[in-house]
N, CA, C and O atoms as a GROMACS GRO file, in nm:
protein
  328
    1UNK      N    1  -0.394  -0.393  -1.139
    1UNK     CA    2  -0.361  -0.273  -1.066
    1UNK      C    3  -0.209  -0.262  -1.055
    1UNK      O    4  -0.161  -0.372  -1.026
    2UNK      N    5  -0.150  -0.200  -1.063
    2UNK     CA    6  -0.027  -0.090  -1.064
    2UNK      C    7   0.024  -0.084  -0.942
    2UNK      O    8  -0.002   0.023  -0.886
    3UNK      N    9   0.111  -0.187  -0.857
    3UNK     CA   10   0.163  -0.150  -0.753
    3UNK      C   11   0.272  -0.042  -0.756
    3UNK      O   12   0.342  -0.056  -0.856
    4UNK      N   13   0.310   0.063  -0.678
    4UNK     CA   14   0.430   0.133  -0.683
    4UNK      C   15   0.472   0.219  -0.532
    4UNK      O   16   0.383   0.248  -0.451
    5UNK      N   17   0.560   0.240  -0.518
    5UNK     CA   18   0.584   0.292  -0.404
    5UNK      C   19   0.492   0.397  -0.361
    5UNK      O   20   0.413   0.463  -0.428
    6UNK      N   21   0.514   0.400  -0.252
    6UNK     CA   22   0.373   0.470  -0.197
    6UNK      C   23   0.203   0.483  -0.192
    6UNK      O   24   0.107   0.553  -0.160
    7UNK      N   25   0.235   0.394  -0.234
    7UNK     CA   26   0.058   0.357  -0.244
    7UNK      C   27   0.062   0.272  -0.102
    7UNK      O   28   0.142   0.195  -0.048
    8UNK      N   29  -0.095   0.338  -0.065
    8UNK     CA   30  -0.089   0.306   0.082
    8UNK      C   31  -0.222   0.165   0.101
    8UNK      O   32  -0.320   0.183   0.030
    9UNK      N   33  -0.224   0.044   0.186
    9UNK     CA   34  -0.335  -0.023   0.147
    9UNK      C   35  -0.377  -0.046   0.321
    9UNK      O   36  -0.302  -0.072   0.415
   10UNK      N   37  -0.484  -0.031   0.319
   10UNK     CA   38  -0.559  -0.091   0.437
   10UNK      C   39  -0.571  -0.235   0.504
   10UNK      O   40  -0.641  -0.321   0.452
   11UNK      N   41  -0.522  -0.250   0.584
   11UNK     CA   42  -0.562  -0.415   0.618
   11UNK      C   43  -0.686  -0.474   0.721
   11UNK      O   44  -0.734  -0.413   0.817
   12UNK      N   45  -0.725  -0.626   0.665
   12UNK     CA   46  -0.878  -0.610   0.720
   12UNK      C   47  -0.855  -0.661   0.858
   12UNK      O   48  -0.746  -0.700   0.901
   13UNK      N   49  -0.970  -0.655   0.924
   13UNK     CA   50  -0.933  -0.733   1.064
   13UNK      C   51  -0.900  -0.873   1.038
   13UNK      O   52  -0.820  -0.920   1.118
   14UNK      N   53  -0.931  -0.932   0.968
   14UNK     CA   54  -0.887  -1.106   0.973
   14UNK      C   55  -0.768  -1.158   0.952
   14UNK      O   56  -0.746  -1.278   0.942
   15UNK      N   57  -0.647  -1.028   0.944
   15UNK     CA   58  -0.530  -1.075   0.940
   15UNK      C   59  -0.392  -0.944   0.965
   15UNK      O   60  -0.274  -0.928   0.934
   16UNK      N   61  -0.536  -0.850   1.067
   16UNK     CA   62  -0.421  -0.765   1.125
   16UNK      C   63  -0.287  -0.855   1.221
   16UNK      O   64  -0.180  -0.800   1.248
   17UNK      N   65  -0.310  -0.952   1.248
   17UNK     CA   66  -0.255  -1.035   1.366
   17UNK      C   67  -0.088  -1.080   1.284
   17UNK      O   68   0.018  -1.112   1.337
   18UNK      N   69  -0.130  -1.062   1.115
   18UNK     CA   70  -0.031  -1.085   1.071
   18UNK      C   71   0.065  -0.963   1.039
   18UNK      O   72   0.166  -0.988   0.973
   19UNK      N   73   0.048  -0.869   1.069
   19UNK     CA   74   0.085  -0.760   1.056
   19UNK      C   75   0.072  -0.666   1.189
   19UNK      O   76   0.040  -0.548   1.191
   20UNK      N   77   0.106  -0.756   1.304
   20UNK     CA   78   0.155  -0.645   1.426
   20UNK      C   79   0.040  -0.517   1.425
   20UNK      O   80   0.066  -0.397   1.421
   21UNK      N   81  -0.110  -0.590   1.430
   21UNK     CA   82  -0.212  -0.526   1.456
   21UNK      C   83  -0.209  -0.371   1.408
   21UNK      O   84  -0.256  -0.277   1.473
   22UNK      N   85  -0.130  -0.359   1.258
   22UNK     CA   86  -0.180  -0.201   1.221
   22UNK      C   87  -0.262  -0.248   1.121
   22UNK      O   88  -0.284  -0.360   1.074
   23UNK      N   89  -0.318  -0.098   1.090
   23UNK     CA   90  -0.447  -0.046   1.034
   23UNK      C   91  -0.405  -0.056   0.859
   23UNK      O   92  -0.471  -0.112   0.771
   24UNK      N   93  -0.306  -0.001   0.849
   24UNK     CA   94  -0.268  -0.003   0.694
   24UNK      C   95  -0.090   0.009   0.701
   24UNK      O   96  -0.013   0.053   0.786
   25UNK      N   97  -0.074  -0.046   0.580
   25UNK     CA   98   0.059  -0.070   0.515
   25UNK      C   99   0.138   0.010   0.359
   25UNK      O  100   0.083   0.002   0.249
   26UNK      N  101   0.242   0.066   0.377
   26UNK     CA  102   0.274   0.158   0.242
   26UNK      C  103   0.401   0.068   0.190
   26UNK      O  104   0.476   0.007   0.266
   27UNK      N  105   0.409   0.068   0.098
   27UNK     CA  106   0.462   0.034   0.010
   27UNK      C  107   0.586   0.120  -0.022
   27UNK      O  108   0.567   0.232  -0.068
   28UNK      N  109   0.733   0.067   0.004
   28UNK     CA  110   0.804   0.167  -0.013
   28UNK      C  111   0.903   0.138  -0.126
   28UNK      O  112   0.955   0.231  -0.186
   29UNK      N  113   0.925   0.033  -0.151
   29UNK     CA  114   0.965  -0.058  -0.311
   29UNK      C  115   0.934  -0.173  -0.392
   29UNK      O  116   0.902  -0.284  -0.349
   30UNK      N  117   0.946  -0.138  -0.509
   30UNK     CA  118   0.869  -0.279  -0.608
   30UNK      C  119   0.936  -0.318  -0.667
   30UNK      O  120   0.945  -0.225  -0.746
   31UNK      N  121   1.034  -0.426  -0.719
   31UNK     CA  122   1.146  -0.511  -0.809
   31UNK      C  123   1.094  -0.545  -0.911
   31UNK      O  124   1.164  -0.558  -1.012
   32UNK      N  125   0.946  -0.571  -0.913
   32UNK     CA  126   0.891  -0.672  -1.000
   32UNK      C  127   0.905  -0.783  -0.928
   32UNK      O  128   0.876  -0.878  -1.000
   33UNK      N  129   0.938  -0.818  -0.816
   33UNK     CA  130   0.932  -0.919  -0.782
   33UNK      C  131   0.850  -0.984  -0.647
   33UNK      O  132   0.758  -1.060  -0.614
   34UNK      N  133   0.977  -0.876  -0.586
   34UNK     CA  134   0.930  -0.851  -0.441
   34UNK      C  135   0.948  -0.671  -0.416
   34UNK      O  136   1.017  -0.575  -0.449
   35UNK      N  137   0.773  -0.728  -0.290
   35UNK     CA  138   0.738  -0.542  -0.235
   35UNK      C  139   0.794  -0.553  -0.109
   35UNK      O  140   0.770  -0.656  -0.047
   36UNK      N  141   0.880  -0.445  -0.044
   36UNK     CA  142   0.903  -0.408   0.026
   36UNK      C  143   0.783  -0.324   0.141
   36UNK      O  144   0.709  -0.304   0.045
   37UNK      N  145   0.736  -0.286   0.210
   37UNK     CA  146   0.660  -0.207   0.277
   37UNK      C  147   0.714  -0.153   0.469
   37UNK      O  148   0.802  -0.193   0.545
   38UNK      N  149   0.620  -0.062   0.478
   38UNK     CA  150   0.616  -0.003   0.655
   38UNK      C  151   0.478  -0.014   0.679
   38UNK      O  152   0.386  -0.013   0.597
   39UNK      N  153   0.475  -0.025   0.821
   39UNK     CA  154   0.330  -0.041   0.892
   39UNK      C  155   0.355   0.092   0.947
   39UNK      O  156   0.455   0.149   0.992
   40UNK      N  157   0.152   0.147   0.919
   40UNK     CA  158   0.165   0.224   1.007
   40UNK      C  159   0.223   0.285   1.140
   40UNK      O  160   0.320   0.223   1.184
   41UNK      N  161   0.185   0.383   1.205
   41UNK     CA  162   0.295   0.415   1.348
   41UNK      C  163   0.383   0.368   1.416
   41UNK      O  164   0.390   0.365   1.538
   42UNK      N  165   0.493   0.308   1.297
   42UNK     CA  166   0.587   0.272   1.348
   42UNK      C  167   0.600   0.108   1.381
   42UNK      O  168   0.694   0.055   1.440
   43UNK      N  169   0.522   0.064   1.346
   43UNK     CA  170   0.499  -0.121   1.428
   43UNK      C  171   0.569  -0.196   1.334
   43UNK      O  172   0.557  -0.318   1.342
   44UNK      N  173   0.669  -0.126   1.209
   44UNK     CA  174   0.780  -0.231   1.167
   44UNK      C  175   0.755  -0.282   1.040
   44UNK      O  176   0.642  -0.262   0.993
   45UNK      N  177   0.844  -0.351   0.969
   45UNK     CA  178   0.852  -0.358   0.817
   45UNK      C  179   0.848  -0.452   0.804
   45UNK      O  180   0.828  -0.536   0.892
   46UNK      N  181   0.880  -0.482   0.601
   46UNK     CA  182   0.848  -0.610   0.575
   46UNK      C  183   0.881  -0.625   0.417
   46UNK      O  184   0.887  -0.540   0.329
   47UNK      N  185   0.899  -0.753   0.414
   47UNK     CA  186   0.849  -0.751   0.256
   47UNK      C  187   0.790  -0.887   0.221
   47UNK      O  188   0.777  -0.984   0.295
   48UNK      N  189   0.762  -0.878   0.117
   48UNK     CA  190   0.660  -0.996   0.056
   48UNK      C  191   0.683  -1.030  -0.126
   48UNK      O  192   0.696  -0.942  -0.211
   49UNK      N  193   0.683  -1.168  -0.149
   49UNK     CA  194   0.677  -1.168  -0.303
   49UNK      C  195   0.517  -1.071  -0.324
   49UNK      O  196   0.414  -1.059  -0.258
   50UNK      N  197   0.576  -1.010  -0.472
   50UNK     CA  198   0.466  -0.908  -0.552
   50UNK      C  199   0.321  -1.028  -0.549
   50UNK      O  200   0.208  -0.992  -0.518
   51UNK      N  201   0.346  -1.129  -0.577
   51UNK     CA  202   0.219  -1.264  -0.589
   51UNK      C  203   0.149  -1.216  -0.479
   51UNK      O  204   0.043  -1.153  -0.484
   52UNK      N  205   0.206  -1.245  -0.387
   52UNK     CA  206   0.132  -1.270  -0.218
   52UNK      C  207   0.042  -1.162  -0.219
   52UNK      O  208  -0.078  -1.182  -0.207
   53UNK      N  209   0.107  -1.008  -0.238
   53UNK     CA  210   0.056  -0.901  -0.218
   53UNK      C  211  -0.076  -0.877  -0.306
   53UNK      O  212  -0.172  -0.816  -0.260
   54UNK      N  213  -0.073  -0.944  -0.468
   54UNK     CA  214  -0.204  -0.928  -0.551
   54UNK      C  215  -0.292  -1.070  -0.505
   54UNK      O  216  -0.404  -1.099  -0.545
   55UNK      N  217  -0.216  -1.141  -0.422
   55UNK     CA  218  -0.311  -1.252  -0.371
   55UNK      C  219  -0.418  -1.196  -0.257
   55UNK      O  220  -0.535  -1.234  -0.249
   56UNK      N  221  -0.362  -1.110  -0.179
   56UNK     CA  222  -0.408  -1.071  -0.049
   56UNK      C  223  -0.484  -0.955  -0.132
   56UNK      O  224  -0.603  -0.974  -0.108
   57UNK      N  225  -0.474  -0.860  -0.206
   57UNK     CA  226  -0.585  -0.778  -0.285
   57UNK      C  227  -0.690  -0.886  -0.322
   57UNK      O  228  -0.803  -0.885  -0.273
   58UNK      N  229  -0.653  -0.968  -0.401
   58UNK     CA  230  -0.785  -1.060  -0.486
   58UNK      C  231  -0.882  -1.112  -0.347
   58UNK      O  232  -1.002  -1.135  -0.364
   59UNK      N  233  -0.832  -1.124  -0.243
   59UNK     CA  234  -0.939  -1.173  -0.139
   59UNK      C  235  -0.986  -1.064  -0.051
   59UNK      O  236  -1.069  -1.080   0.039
   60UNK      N  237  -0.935  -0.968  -0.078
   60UNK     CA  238  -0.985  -0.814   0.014
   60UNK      C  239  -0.911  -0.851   0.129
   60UNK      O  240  -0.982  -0.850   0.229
   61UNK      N  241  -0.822  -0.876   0.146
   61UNK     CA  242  -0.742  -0.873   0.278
   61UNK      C  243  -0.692  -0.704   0.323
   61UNK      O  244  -0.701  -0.624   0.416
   62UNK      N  245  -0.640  -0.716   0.201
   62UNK     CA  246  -0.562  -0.557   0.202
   62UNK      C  247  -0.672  -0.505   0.091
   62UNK      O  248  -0.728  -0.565  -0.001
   63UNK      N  249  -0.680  -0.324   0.152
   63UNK     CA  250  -0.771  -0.265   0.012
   63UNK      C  251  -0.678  -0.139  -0.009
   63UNK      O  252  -0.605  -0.105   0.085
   64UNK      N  253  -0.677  -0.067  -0.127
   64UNK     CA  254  -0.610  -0.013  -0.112
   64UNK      C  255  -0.671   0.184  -0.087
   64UNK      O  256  -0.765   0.239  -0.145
   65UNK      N  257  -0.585   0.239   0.010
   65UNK     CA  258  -0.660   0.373   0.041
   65UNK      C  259  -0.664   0.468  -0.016
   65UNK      O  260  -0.573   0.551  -0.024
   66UNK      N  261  -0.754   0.472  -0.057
   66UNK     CA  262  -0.774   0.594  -0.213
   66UNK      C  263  -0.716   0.770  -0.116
   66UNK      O  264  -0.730   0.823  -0.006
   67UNK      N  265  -0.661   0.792  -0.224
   67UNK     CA  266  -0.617   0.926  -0.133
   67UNK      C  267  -0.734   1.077  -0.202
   67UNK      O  268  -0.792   1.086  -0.310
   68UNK      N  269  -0.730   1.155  -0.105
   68UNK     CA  270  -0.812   1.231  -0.164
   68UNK      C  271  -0.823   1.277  -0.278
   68UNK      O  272  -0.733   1.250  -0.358
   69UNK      N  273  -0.943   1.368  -0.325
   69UNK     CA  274  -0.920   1.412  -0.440
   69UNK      C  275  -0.841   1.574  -0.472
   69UNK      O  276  -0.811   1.641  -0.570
   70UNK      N  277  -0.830   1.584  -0.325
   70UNK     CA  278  -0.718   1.765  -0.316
   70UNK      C  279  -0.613   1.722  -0.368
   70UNK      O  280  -0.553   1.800  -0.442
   71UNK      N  281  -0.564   1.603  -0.348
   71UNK     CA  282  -0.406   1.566  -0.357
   71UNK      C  283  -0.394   1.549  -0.490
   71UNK      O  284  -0.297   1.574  -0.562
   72UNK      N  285  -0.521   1.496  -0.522
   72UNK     CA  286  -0.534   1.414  -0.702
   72UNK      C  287  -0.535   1.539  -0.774
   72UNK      O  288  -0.473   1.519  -0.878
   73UNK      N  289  -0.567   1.637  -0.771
   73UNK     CA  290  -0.614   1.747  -0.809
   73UNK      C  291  -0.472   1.821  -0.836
   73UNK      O  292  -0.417   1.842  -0.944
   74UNK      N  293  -0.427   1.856  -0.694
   74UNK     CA  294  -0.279   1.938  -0.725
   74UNK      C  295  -0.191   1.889  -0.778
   74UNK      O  296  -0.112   1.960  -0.839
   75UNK      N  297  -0.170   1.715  -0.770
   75UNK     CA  298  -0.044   1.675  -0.844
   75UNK      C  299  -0.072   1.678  -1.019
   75UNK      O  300   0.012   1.656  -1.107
   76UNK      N  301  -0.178   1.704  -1.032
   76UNK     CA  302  -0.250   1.705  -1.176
   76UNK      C  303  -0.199   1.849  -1.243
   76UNK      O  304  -0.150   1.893  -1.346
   77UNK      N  305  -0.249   1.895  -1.101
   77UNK     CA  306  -0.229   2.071  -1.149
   77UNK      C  307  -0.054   2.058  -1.212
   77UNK      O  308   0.004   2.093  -1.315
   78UNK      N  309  -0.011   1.982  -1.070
   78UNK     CA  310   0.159   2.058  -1.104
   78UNK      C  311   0.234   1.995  -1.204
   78UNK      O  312   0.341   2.037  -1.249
   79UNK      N  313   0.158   1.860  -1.248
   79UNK     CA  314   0.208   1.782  -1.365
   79UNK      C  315   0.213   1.873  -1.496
   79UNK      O  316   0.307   1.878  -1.575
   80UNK      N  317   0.065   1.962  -1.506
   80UNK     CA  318   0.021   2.002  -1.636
   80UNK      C  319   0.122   2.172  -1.644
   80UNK      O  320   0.146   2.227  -1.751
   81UNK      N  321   0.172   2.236  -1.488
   81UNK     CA  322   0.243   2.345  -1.471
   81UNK      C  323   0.390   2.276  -1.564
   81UNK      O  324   0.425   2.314  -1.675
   82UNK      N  325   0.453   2.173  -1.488
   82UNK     CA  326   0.591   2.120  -1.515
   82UNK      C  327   0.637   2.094  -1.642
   82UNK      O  328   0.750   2.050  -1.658
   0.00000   0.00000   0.00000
């Protein structure tokens, strides 16, 4: 999977505690190395080697939040307009 900025991922209860009890985390830069991210409403940032982050996917810690399909739809639209 394709990490990149803005992709938003959910975190499970078994390790909100590590993340200042929010719900999900976005991704706001990728090096290839290390991801940068924000917690939801405000509860503060972070970053992590890129490993950690496909480590914590491979165990479902974090999932990631599929965004609708309106959004999928228009950026499609405005790709194929541009």
């Amino acid at each position: 999977m394709q990490i990149e900025a803005g992709m938003k991922y959910q975190i499970s209860q078994g390790i909100k505690g590590n993340f200042n009890s929010a719900d999900s985390l976005t991704v706001t830069t990728n090096n290839g190395v290390t991801v940068q991210f924000t917690l939801e409403d405000g509860k503060g940032y972070g970053s992590m080697p890129l490993d950690h982050l496909n480590y914590l996917l491979k165990r479902s810690n974090l999932s990631p939040i599929t965004p609708n399909k309106r959004v999928l739809l228009s950026s499609e639209t405005e790709e194929k307009i541009g």
